[in-house]
Jmol script that loads the backbone (N, CA, C; Angstrom):
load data "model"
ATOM      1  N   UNK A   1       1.835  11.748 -20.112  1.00  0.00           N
ATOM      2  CA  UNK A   1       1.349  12.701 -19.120  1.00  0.00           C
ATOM      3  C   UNK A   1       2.426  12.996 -18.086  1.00  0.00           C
ATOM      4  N   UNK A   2       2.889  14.491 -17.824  1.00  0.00           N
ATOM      5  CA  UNK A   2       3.393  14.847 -16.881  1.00  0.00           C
ATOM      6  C   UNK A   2       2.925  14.400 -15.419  1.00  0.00           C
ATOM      7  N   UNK A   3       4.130  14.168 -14.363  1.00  0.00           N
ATOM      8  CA  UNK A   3       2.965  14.091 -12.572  1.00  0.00           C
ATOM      9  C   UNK A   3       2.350  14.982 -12.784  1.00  0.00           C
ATOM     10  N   UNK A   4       3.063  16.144 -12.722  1.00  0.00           N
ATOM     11  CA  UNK A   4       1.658  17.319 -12.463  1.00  0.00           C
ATOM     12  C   UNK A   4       0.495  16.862 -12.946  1.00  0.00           C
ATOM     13  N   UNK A   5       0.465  16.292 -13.998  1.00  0.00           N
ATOM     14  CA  UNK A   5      -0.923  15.874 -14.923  1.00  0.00           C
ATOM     15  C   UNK A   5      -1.395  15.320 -14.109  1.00  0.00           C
ATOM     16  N   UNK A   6      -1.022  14.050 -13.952  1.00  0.00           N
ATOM     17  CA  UNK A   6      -1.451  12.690 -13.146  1.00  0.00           C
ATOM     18  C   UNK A   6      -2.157  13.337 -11.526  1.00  0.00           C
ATOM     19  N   UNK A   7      -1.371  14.272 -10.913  1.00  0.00           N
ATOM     20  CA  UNK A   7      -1.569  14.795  -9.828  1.00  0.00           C
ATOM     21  C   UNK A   7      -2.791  15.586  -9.908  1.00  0.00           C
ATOM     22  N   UNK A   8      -3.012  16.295 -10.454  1.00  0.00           N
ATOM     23  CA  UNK A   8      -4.353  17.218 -10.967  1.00  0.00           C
ATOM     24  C   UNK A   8      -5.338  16.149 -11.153  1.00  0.00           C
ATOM     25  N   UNK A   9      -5.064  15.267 -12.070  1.00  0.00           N
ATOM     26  CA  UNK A   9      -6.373  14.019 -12.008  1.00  0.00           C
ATOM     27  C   UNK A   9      -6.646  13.205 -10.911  1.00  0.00           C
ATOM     28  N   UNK A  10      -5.406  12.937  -9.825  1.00  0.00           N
ATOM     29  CA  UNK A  10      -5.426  12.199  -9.132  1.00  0.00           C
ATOM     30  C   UNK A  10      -6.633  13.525  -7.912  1.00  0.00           C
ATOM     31  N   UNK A  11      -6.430  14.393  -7.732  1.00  0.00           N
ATOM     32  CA  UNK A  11      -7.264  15.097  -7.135  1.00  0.00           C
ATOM     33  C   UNK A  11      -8.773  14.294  -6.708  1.00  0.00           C
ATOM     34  N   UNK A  12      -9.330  14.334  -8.103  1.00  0.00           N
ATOM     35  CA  UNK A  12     -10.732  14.343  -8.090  1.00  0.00           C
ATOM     36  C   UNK A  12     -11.320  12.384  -7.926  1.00  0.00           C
ATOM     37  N   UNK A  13     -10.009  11.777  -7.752  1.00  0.00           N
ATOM     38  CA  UNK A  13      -9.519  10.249  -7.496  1.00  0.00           C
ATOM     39  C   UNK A  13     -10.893   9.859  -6.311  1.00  0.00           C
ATOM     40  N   UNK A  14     -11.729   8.906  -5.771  1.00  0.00           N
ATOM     41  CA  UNK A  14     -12.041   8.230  -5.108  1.00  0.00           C
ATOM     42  C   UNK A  14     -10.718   7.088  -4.512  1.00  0.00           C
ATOM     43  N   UNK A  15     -10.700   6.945  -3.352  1.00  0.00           N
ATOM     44  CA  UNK A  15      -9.580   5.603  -2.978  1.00  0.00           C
ATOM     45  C   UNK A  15     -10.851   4.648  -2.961  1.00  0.00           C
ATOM     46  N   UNK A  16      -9.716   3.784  -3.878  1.00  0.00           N
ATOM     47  CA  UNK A  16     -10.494   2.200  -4.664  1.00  0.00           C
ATOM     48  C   UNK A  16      -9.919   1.047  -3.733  1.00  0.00           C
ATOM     49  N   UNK A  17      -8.573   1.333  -3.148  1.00  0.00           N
ATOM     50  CA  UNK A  17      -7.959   0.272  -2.543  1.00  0.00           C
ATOM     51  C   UNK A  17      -7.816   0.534  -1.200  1.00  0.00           C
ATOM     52  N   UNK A  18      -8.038   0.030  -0.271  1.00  0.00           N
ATOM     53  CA  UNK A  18      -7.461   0.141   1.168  1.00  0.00           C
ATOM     54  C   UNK A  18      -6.539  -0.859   1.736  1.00  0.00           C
ATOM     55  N   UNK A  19      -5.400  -0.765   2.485  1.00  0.00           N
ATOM     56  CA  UNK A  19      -4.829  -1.127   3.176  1.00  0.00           C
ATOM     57  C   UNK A  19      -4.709  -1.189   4.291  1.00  0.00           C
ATOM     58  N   UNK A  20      -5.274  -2.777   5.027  1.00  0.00           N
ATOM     59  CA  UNK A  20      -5.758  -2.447   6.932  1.00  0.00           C
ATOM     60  C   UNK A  20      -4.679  -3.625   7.017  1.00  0.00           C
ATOM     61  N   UNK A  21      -4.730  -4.216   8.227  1.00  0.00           N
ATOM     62  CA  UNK A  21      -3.989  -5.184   9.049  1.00  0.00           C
ATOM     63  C   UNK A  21      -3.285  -6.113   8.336  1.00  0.00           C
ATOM     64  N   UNK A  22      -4.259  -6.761   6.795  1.00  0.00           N
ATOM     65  CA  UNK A  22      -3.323  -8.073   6.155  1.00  0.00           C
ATOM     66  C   UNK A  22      -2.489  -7.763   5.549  1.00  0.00           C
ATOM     67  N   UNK A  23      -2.009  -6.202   5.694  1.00  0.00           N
ATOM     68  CA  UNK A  23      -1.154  -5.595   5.170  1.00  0.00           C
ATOM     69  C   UNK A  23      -1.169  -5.534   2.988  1.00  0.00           C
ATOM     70  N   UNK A  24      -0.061  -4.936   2.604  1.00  0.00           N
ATOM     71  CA  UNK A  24       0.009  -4.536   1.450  1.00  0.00           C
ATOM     72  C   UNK A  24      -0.109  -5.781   0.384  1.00  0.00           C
ATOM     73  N   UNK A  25       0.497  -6.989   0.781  1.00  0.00           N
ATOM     74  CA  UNK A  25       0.424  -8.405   0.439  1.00  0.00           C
ATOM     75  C   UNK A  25      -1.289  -8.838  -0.146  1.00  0.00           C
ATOM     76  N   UNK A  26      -2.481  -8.122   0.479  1.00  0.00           N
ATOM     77  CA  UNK A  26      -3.654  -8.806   0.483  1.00  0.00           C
ATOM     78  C   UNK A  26      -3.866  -7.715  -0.725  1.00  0.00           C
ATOM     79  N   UNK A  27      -3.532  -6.622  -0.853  1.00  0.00           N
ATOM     80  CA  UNK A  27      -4.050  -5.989  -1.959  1.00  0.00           C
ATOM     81  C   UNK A  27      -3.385  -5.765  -3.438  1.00  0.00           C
ATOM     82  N   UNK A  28      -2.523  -6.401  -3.420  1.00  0.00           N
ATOM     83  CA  UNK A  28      -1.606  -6.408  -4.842  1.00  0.00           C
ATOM     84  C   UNK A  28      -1.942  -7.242  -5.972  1.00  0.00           C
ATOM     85  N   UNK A  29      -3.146  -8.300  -5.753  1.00  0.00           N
ATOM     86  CA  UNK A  29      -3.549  -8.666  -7.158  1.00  0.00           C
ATOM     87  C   UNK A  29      -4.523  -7.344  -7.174  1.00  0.00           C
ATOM     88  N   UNK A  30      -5.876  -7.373  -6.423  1.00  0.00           N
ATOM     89  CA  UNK A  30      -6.600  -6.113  -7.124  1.00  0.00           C
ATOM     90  C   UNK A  30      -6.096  -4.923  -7.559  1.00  0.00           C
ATOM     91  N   UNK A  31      -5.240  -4.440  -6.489  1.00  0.00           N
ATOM     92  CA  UNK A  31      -4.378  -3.092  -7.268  1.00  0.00           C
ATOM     93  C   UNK A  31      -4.042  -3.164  -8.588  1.00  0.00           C
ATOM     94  N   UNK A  32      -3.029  -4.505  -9.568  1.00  0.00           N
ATOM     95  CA  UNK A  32      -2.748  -4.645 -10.595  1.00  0.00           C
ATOM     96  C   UNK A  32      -4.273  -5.109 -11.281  1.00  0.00           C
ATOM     97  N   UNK A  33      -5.366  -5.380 -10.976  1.00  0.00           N
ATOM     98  CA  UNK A  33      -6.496  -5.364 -11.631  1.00  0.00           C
ATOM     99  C   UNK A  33      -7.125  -4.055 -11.899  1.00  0.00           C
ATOM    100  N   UNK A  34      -6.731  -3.218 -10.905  1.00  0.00           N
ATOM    101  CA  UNK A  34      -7.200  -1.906 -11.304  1.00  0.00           C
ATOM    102  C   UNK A  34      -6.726  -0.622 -12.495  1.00  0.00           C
ATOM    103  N   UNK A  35      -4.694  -1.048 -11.949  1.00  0.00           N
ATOM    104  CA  UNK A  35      -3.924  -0.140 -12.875  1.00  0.00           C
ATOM    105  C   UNK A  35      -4.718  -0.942 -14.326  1.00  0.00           C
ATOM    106  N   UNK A  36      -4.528  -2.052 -14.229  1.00  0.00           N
ATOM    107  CA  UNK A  36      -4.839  -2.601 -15.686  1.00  0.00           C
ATOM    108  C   UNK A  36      -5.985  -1.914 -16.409  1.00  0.00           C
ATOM    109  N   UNK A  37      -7.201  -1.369 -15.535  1.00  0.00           N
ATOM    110  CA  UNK A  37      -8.357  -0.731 -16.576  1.00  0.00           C
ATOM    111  C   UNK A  37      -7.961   0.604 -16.329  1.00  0.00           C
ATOM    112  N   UNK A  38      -7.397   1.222 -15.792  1.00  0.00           N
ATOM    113  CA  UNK A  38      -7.714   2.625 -15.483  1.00  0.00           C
ATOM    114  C   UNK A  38      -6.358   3.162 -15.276  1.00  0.00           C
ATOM    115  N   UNK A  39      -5.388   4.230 -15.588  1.00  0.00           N
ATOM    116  CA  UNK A  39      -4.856   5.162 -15.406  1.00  0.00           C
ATOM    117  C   UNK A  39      -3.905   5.573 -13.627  1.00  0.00           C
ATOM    118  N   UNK A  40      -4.758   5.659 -12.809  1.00  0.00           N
ATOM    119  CA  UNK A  40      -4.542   6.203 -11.890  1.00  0.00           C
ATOM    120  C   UNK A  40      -5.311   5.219 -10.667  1.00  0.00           C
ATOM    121  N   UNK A  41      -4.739   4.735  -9.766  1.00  0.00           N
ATOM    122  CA  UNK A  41      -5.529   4.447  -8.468  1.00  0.00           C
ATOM    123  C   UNK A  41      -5.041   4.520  -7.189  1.00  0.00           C
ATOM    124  N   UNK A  42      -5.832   4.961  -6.316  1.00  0.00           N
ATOM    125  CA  UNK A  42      -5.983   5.960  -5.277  1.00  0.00           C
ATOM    126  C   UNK A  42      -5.629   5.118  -4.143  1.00  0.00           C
ATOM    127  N   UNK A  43      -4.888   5.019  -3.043  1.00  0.00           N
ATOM    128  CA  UNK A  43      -5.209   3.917  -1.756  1.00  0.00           C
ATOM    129  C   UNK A  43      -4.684   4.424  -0.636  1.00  0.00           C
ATOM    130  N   UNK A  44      -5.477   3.574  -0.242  1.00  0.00           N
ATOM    131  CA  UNK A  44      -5.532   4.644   1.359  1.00  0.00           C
ATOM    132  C   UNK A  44      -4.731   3.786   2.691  1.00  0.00           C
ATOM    133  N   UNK A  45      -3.865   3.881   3.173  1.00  0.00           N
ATOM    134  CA  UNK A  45      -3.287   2.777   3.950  1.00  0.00           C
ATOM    135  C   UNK A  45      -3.894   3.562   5.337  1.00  0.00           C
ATOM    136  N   UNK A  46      -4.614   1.884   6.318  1.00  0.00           N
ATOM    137  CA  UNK A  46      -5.136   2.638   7.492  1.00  0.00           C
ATOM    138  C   UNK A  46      -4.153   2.396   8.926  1.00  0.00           C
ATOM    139  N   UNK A  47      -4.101   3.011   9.919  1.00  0.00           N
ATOM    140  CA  UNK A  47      -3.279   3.105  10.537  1.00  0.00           C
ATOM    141  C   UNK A  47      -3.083   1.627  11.011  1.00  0.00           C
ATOM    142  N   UNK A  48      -3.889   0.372  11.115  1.00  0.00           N
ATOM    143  CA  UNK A  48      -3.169  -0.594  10.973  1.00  0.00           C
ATOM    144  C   UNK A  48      -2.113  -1.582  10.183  1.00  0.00           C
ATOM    145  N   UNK A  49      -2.152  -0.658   8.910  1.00  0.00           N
ATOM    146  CA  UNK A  49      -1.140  -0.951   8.010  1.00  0.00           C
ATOM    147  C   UNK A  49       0.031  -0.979   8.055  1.00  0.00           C
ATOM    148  N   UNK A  50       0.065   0.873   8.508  1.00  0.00           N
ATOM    149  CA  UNK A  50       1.451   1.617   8.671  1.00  0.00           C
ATOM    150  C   UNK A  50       2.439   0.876   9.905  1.00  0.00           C
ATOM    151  N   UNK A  51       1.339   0.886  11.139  1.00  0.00           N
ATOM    152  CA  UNK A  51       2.443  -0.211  12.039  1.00  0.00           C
ATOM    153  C   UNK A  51       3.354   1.203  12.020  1.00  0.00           C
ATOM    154  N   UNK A  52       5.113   0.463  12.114  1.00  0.00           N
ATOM    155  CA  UNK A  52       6.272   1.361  12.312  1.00  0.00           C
ATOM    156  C   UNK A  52       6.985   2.203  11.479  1.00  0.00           C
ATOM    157  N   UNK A  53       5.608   1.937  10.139  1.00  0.00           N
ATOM    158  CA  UNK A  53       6.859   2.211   8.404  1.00  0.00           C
ATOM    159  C   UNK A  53       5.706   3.651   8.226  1.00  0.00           C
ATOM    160  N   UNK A  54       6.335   4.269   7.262  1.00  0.00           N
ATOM    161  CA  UNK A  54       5.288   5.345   6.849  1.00  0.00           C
ATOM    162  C   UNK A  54       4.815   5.436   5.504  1.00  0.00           C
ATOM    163  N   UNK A  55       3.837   6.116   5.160  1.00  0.00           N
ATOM    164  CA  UNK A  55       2.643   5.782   3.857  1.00  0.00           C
ATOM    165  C   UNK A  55       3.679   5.276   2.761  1.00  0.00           C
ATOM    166  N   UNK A  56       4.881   7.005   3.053  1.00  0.00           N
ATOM    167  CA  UNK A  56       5.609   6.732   1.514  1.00  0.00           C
ATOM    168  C   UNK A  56       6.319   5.333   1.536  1.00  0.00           C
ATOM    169  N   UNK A  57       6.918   4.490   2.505  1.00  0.00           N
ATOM    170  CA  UNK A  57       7.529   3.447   2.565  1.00  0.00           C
ATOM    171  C   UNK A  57       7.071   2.445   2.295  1.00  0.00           C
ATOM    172  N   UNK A  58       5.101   2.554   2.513  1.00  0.00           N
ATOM    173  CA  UNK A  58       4.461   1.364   2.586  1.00  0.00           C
ATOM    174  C   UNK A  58       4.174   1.752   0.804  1.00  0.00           C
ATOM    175  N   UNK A  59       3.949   3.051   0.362  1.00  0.00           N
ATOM    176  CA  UNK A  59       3.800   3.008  -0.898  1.00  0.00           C
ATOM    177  C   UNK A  59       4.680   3.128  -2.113  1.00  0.00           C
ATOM    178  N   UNK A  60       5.746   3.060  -1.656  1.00  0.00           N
ATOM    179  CA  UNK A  60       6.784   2.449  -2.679  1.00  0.00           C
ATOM    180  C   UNK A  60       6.715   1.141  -2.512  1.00  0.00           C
ATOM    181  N   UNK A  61       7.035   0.331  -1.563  1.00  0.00           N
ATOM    182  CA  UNK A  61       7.275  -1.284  -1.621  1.00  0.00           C
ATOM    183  C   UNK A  61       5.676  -1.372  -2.020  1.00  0.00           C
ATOM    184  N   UNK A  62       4.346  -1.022  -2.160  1.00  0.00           N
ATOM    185  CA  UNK A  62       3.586  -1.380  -2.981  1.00  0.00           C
ATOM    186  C   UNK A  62       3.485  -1.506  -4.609  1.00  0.00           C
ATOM    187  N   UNK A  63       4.209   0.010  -4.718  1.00  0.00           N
ATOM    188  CA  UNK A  63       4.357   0.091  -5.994  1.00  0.00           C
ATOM    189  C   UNK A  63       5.455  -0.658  -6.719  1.00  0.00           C
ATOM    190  N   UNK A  64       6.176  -0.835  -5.795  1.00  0.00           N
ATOM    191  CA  UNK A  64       7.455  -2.279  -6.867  1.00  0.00           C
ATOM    192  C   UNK A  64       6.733  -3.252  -6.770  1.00  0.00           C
ATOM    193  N   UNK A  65       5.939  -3.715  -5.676  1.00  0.00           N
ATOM    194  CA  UNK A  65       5.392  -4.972  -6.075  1.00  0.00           C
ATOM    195  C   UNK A  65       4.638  -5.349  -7.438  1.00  0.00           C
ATOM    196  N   UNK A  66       3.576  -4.052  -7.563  1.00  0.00           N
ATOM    197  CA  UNK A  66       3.205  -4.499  -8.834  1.00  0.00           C
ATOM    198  C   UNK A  66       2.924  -3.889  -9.966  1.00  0.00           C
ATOM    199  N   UNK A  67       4.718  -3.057 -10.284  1.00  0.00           N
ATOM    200  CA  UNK A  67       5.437  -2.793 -11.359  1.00  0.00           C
ATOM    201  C   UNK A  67       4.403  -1.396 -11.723  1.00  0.00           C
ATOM    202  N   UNK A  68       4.574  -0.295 -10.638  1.00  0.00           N
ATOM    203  CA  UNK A  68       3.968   0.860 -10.658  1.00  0.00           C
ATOM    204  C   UNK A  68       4.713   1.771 -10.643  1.00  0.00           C
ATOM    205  N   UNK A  69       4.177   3.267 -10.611  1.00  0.00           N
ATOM    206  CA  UNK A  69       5.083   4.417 -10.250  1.00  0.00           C
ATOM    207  C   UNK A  69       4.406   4.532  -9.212  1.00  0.00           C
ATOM    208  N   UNK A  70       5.005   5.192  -8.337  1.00  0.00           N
ATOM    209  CA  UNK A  70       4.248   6.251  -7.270  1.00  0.00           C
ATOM    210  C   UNK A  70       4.112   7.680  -7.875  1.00  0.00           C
ATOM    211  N   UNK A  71       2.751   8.393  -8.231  1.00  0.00           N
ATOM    212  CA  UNK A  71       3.231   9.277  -7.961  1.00  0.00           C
ATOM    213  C   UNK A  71       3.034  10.278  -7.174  1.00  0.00           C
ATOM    214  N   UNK A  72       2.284  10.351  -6.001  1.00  0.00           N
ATOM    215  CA  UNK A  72       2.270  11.279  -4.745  1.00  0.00           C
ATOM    216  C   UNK A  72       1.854  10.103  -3.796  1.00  0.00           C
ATOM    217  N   UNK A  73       2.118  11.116  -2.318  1.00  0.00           N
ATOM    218  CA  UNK A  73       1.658  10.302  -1.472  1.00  0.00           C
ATOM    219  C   UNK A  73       1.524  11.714  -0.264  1.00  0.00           C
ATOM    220  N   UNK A  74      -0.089  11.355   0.197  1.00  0.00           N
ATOM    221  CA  UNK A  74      -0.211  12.871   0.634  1.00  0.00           C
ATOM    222  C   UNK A  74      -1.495  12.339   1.895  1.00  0.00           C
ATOM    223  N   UNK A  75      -0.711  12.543   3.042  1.00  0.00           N
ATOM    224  CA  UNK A  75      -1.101  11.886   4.189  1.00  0.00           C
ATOM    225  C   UNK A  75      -0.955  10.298   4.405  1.00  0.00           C
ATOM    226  N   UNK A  76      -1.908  10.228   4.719  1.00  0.00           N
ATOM    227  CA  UNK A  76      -1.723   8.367   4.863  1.00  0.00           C
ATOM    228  C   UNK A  76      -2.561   7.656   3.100  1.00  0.00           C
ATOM    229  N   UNK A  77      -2.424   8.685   2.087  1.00  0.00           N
ATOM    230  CA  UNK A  77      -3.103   7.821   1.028  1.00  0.00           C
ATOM    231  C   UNK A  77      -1.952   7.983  -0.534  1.00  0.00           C
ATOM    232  N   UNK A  78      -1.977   6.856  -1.126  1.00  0.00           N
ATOM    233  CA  UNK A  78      -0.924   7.341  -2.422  1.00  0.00           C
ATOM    234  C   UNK A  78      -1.193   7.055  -3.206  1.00  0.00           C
ATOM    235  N   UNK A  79      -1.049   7.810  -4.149  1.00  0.00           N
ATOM    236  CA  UNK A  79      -1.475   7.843  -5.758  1.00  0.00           C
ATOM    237  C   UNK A  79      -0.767   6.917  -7.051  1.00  0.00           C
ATOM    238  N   UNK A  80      -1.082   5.791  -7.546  1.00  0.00           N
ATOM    239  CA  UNK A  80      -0.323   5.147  -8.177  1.00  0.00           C
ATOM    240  C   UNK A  80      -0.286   4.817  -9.870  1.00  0.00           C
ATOM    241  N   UNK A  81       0.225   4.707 -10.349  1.00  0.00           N
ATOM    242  CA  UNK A  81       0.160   4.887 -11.775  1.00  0.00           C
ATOM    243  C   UNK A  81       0.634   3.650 -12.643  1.00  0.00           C
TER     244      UNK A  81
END
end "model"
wireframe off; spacefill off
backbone 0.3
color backbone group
C-alpha cells in the first residue's frame, strides 16, 4: 500500500492510543500490540506529552521505538504503520 493509501484509511482511524504525562515510554508495549493485529494505529499525544518537543518529534522517536513507520502526523495526533 502506497501512504496515500494508508492516509485515506487512516482518515476514517479512531485514536486507540493516547499519550499524556508518562510520556511515550508507557505506551509502546500496547502500541506494538496493536500494529501487531491491525494495519494502521492512530495516537493522539496530549499537550502534556509534547512538553518542549513537537507531535512529529514525539512521533518519530515513537515510531523507532517500536519498529514502525510514521506515516502522517496532523496536529497533535500521528498515524503509524
Amino acid at each position: 500500500m502506497t501512504d496515500d493509501e494508508l492516509r485515506k484509511q487512516a482518515h476514517d482511524l479512531d485514536v486507540t492510543v493516547w499519550v499524556g504525562k508518562s510520556g511515550i515510554e508507557s505506551v509502546t508495549d500496547e502500541l506494538s500490540d496493536q500494529l501487531a493485529d491491525r494495519d494502521l494505529v492512530k495516537v493522539k499525544f496530549l499537550r502534556a506529552a509534547r512538553g518542549g518537543t513537537t507531535t512529529e518529534e514525539l512521533a518519530e522517536t515513537l515510531a523507532e521505538r517500536v519498529n514502525a513507520e510514521l506515516i502522517e502526523t496532523r496536529g497533535n495526533t500521528a498515524v503509524l504503520h
